[in-house]
Every structure is written in C-alpha cells, then in structure tokens.
C-alpha positions as CSV (number, residue, x, y, z in Angstrom):
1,X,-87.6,22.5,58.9
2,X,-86.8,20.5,56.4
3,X,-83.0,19.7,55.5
4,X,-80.5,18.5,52.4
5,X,-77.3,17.2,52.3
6,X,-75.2,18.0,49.6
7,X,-71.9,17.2,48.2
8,X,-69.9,19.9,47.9
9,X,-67.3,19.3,45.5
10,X,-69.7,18.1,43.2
11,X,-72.5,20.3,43.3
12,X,-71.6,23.6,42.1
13,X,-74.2,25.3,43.7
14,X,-71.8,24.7,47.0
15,X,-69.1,27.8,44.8
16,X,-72.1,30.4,44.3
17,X,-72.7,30.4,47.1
18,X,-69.5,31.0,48.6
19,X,-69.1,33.2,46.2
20,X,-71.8,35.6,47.1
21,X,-72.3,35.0,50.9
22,X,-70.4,38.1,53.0
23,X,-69.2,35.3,55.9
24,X,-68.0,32.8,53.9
25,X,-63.9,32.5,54.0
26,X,-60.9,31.0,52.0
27,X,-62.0,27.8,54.6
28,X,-65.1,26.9,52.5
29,X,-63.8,27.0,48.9
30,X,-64.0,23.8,47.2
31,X,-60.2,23.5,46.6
32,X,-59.7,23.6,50.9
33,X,-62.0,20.7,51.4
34,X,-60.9,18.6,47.7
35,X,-57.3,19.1,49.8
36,X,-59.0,17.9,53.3
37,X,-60.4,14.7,51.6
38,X,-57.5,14.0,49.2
39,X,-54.9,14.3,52.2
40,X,-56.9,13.0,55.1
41,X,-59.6,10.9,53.5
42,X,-62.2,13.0,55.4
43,X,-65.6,12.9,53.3
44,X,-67.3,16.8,53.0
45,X,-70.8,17.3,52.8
46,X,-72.3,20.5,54.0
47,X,-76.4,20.7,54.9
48,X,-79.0,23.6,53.3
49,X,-82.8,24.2,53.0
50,X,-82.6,24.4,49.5
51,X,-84.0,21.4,47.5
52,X,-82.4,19.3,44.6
53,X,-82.6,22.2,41.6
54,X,-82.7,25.2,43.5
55,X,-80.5,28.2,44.4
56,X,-78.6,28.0,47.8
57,X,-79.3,30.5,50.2
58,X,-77.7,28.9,53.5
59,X,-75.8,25.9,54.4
60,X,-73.2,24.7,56.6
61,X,-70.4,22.5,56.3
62,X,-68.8,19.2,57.9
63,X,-66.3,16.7,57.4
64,X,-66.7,13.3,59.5
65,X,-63.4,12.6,61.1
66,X,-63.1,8.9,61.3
67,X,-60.7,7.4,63.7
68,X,-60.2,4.2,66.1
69,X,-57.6,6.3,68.0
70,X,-59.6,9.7,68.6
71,X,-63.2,8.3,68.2
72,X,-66.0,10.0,65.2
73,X,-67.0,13.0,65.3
74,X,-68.3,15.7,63.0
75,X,-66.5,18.9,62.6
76,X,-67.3,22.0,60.9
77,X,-63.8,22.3,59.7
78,X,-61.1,20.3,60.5
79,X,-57.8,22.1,60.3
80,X,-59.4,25.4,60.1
81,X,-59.4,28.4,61.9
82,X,-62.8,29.3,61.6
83,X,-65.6,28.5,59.6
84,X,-68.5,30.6,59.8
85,X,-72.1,29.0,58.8
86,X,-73.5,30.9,55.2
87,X,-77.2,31.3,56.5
88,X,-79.3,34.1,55.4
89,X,-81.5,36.3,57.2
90,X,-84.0,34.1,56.9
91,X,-83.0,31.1,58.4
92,X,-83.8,29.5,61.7
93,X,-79.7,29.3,63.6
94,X,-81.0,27.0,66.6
95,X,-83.2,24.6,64.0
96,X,-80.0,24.6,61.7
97,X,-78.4,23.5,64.4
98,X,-80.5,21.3,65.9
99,X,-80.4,19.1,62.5
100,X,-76.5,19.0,62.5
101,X,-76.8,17.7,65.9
102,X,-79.0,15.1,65.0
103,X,-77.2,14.3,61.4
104,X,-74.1,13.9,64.3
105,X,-76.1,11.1,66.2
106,X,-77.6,9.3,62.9
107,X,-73.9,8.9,61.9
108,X,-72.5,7.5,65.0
109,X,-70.3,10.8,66.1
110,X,-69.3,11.1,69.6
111,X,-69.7,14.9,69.1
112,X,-70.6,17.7,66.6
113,X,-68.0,20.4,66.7
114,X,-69.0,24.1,65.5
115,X,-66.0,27.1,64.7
116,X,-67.6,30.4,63.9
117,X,-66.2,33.3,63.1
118,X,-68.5,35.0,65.1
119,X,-70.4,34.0,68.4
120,X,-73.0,31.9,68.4
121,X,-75.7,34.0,70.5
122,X,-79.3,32.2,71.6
123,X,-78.6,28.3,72.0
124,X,-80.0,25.3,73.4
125,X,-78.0,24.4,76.6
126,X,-77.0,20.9,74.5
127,X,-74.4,23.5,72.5
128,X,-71.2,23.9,75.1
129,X,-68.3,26.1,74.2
130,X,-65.3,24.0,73.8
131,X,-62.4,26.3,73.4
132,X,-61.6,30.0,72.9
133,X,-58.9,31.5,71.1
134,X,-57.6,34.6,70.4
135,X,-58.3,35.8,66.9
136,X,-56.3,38.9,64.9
137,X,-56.8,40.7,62.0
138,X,-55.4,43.6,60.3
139,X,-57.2,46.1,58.3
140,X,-55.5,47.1,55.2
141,X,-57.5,50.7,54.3
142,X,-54.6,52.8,55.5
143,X,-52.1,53.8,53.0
144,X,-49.0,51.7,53.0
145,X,-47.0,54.4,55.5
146,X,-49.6,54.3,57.6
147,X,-49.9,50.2,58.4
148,X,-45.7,50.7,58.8
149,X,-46.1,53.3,60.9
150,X,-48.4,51.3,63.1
151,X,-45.7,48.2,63.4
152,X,-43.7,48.2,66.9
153,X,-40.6,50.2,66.4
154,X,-38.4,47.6,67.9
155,X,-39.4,44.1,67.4
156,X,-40.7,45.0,63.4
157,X,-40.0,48.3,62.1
158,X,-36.4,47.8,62.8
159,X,-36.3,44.0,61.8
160,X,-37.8,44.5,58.3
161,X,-35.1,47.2,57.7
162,X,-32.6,44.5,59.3
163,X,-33.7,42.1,56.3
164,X,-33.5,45.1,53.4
165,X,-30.1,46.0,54.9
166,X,-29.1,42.5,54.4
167,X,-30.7,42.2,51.0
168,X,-33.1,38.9,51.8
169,X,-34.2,37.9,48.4
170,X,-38.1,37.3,48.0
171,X,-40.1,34.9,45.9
172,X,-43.7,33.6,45.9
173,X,-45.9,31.1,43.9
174,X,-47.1,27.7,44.1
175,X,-44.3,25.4,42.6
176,X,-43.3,22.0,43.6
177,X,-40.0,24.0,44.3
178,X,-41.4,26.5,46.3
179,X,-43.8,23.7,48.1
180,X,-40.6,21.4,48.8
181,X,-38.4,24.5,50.4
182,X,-41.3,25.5,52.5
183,X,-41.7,21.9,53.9
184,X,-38.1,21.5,54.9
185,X,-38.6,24.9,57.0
186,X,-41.6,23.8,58.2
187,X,-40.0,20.2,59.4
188,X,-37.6,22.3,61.2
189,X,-39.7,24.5,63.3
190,X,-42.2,21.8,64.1
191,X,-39.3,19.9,65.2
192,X,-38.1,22.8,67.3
193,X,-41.2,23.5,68.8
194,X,-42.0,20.0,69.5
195,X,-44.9,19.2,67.3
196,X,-45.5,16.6,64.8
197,X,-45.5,18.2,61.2
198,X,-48.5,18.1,58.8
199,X,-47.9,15.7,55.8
200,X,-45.9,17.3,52.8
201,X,-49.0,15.6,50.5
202,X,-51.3,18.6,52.5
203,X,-49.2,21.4,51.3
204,X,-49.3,19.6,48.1
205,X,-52.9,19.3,47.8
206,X,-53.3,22.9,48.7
207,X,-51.1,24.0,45.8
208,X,-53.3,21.1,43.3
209,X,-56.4,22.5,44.7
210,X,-56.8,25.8,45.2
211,X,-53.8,26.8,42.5
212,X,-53.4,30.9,42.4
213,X,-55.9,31.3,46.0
214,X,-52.7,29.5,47.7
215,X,-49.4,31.4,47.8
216,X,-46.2,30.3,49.6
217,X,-43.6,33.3,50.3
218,X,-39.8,32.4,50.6
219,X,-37.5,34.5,51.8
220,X,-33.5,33.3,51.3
221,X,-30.2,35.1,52.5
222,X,-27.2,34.1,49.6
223,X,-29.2,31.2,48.3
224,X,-30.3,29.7,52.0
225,X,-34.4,29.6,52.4
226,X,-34.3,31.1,56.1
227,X,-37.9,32.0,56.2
228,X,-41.3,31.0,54.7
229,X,-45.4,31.9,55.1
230,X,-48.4,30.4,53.2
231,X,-51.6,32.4,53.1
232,X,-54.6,31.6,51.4
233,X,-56.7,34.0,49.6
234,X,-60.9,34.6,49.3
235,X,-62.4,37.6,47.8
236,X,-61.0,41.0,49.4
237,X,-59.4,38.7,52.4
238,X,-55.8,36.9,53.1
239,X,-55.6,34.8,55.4
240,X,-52.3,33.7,56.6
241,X,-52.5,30.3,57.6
242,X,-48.6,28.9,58.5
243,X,-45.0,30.1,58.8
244,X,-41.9,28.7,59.4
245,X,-37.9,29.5,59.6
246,X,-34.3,28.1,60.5
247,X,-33.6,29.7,63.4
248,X,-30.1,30.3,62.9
249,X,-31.2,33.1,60.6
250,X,-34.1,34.7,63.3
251,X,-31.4,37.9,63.7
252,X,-32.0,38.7,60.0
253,X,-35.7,39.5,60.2
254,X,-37.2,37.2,57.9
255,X,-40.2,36.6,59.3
256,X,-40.9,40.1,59.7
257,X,-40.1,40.7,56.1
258,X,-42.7,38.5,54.6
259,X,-45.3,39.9,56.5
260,X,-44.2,43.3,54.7
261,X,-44.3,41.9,51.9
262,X,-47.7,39.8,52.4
263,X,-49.1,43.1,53.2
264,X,-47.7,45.5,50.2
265,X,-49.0,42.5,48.0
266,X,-52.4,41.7,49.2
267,X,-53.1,45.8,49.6
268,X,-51.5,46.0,46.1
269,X,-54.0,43.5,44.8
270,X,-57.0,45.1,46.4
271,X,-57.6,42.8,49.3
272,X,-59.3,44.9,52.4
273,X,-58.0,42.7,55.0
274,X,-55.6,39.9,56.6
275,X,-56.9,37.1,58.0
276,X,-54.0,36.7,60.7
277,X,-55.7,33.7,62.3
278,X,-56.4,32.2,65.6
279,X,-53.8,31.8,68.4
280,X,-54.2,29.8,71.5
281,X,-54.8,32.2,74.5
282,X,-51.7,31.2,76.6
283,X,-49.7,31.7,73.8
284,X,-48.0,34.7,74.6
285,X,-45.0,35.0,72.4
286,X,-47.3,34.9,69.0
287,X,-50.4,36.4,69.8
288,X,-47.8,39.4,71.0
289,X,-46.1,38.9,67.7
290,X,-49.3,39.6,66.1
291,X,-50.4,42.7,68.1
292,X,-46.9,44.2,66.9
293,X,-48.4,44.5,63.5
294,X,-50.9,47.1,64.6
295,X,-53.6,44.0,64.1
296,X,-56.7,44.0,65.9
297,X,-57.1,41.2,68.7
298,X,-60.3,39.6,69.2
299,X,-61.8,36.4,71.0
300,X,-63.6,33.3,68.9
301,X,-64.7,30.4,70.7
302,X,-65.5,26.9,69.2
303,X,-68.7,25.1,70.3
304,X,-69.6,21.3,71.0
305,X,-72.5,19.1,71.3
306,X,-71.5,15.4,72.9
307,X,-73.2,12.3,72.3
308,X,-72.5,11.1,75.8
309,X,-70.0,8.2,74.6
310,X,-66.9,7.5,76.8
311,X,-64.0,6.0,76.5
312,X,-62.6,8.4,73.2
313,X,-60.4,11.4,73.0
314,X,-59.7,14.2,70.6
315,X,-56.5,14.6,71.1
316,X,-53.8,11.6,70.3
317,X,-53.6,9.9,73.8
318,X,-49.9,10.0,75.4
319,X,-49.0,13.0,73.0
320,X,-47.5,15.1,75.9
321,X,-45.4,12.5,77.3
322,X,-44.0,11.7,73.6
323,X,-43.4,15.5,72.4
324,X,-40.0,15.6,74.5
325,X,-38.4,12.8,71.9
326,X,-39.4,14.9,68.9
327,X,-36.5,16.6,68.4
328,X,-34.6,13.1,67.8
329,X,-36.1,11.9,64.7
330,X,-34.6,12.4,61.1
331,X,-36.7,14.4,59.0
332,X,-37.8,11.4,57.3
333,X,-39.3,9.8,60.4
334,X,-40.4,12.6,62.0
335,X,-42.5,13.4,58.6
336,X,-44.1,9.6,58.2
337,X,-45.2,9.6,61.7
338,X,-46.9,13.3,60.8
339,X,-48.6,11.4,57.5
340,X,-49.6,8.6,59.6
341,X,-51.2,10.5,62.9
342,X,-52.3,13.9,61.4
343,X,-55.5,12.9,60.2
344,X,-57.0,11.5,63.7
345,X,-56.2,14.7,65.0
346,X,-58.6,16.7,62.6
C-alpha cells in the first residue's frame, strides 16, 4: 500500500474529513493541532491513501516531539486524550500501521506512540501496549431530571444545591478575561497537586484557534473566581478537558456546579454526549468523582512501537524527586518553568 503525507493545517481536505468521519474527535480539528504547533513547536502532519487531488477517506495523525531531554518520538497526539485513527472500511489497520512505524524510523524517533479511542484488535507483536487508563463518558439522551437524578446524592446532588444556595455566579466564553482568571486557578491547583502547570500561551492558543469549539466556565462567589472547567466541543460531543479551583472555596460546590451547568448547556445545544476524558487507573479520588455523575467508566489503552534506542526517557528525568519543592515557587516561576519543560513532555 501506497502512502501520503499531508499537512494538515494547510490542506483542507484534512477538515472534511473530520468533518464527516464518525471517530474523529474535538482532538483532530485543525484549531487543536495550529494550538499544538504554535505553543509547542511540534510540526503536524497526518498520513492517508489518498493521492494529491483526491477526496480523503482515511488518515491518521502525528506530531514529532522533538527534545534533547526526552529523546524523538512520534505521537499520535500529544496532550490528548485519545485520538482515534479516521480509516474507512476499506482500509488495511495493520498496513496503516506498519507505514507509521516505518515513517517513525525514517525520521529518527525512538518510538511511535498510538492513543485510540477504541482497542486496537489484530496486531503485529512490534505494537506493545504502553498504558491504560480509565475512560468516562456520560450520555446526555435522558431528559434533564433524569441525568440529576442519576448524580450521587451526597457528594453532587447536595453540592450543586450548596452552590445555588449560595448564589455562585456563572459565566462562560473565550475572553482574554476569562482565559487569564482560569489560568490563575489553574496555577493554584497545579501547585497544590504538585505538578508543573501548562503554559498560559496554550490556553491562549486554544481560545486563537479553535474560537466558539473552546469554552472556559467560571464560577465566582461575591466577585472571587473559586472554580473553573474548559471543555472543547466537536459535532454532537463535549469533551471536558481541564478544571481547576481555590480550594478555600471546595465547601461551596463549585466544581460540581459547572458540571451542571456544562451538562444543561451542551444538552441545551444538542450535543449527545460528554467526553469526560481519561483518568489514570490508580487515581481513585477522580475517576470516583466521575462515576458520581452517573457516567459510564470504560478502559482505553495507548500502544507503542520502540526503535530499540537507549539511553532516552519520556518522562522529564528527576521529576519525582523535584515535585516535593513545587509548592515554593511564585506563580511567576512556577509558570516559566511550565513554558520551558512542557513541551518535552508531549
């Protein structure tokens, strides 16, 4: 089989066909990877059977990762969830793959790095899996009462009425405002949860790039932004995608209450379903946080092929033994050391 690469955020064949194709997700719109390559400098370019001229009917889609810290490697995405590959019923999965492996080792990668949505069945042994995750989403066809009625009495119902009791204002959009008052929550929690934060130019590009298909919900008690979610929309799917809060505020329900109201707006709007994203399996407190909303908990594992080469890691090295003086730095340092590491980390 013969194989093209294209460029995807030139060649506007790359948007009909995420436009049409059933598994594609708010992770292969155009605007998600123009806000991967403005913010991290990683270069796009997805394979297809199609030649120059004609109609896509598959394809799948990379960035190169290029770092002298992590090593080079090909992912298909970076930062993303899950990204499924658009083939059609017609096309030959372990040959695709086979050429992505081998695109991998023409460019120098250390690996190839696959996240489906969905299990990849028959492979070649080369493909390992690489991690598995838990996966939740929550199916919006039931009236309004009955997605509420679904919630755990205690740790939402009760919390949502907690935050209309105490008359949380709510507002959502895509403004430099909005964008600046989620990043200081987010610089917070990151902080408290000992993690380096993503640079404020991502959340930025997200808001340049993919304009109304990028919403940021803020939720403020007399004027104070305690809580905050961005979601991402594609076709008849939300996907939430990061959240944040001051804790001093956790008793007020904030969180809670944006959920409600990401779900009364994305039903309202005729989305079928939220996209509650992937958790890490040992990560008890949010994937339980996640079944509380009546969502439905699934498994999604990531896949690898290895070039063999030594000596290179994916993760930043001595990150465990540095996450313990995290919670010292200003807000200004902690955020430059996030703009200067995230992007070997993709």
């Amino acid at each position: 089989m013969n194989f093209c690469a294209i460029d995807p955020l030139s060649d506007r064949r790359w948007d009909d066909l995420v436009g049409r194709h059933p598994r594609a997700s708010a992770f292969h719109e155009r605007g998600w990877l123009e806000a991967l390559h403005r913010t991290y400098g990683y270069q796009p370019w997805a394979l297809t059977t199609a030649r120059p001229g004609e109609s896509l009917i598959d394809g799948i889609v990379f960035c190169r990762v290029a770092s002298w810290i992590t090593g080079t490697r090909l992912v298909s995405l970076p930062f993303s969830d899950h990204c499924d590959p658009l083939f059609s019923d017609q096309t030959d999965f372990a040959t695709f793959l086979q050429g992505a492996r081998i695109a991998s080792e023409q460019q120098g990668c250390r690996y190839v790095e696959f996240r489906p949505l969905l299990p990849i069945g028959e492979r070649d042994s080369w493909l390992q899996e690489s991690g598995t995750y838990c996966f939740h989403t929550l199916d919006l066809s039931p009236t309004v009462e009955e997605i509420f009625n679904a919630f755990h009495r205690n740790s939402i119902q009760r919390k949502i009425r907690r935050a209309e009791r105490e008359r949380l204002s709510y507002e959502a959009g895509s403004s430099e405002m909005l964008v600046a008052e989620f990043y200081r929550l987010m610089l917070m929690t990151r902080r408290r949860h000992r993690l380096l934060p993503q640079p404020r130019t991502w959340f930025q590009s997200l808001a340049e790039c993919l304009g109304d298909k990028m919403q940021i919900r803020l939720a403020r008690k007399d004027g104070n932004p305690v809580a905050a979610m961005l979601s991402l929309r594609h076709g008849r799917s939300v996907t939430y995608k990061y959240g944040c809060s001051d804790e001093r505020f956790h008793s007020l329900g904030g969180m809670p209450f944006l959920f409600w109201r990401l779900i009364e707006d994305s039903k309202a709007a005729g989305a079928e379903e939220i996209d509650l994203g992937r958790s890490d399996s040992d990560h008890e407190g949010l994937t339980t946080f996640k079944d509380r909303f009546g969502a439905k908990r699934s498994e999604i594992k990531y896949y690898r092929h290895s070039s063999g080469k030594t000596g290179e890691t994916s993760g930043l090295p001595g990150w465990r033994s540095l996450r313990r003086f995290v919670p010292m730095l200003p807000g200004r340092v902690l955020s430059a050391a996030g703009a200067l590491l995230y992007r070997h980390m993709g």
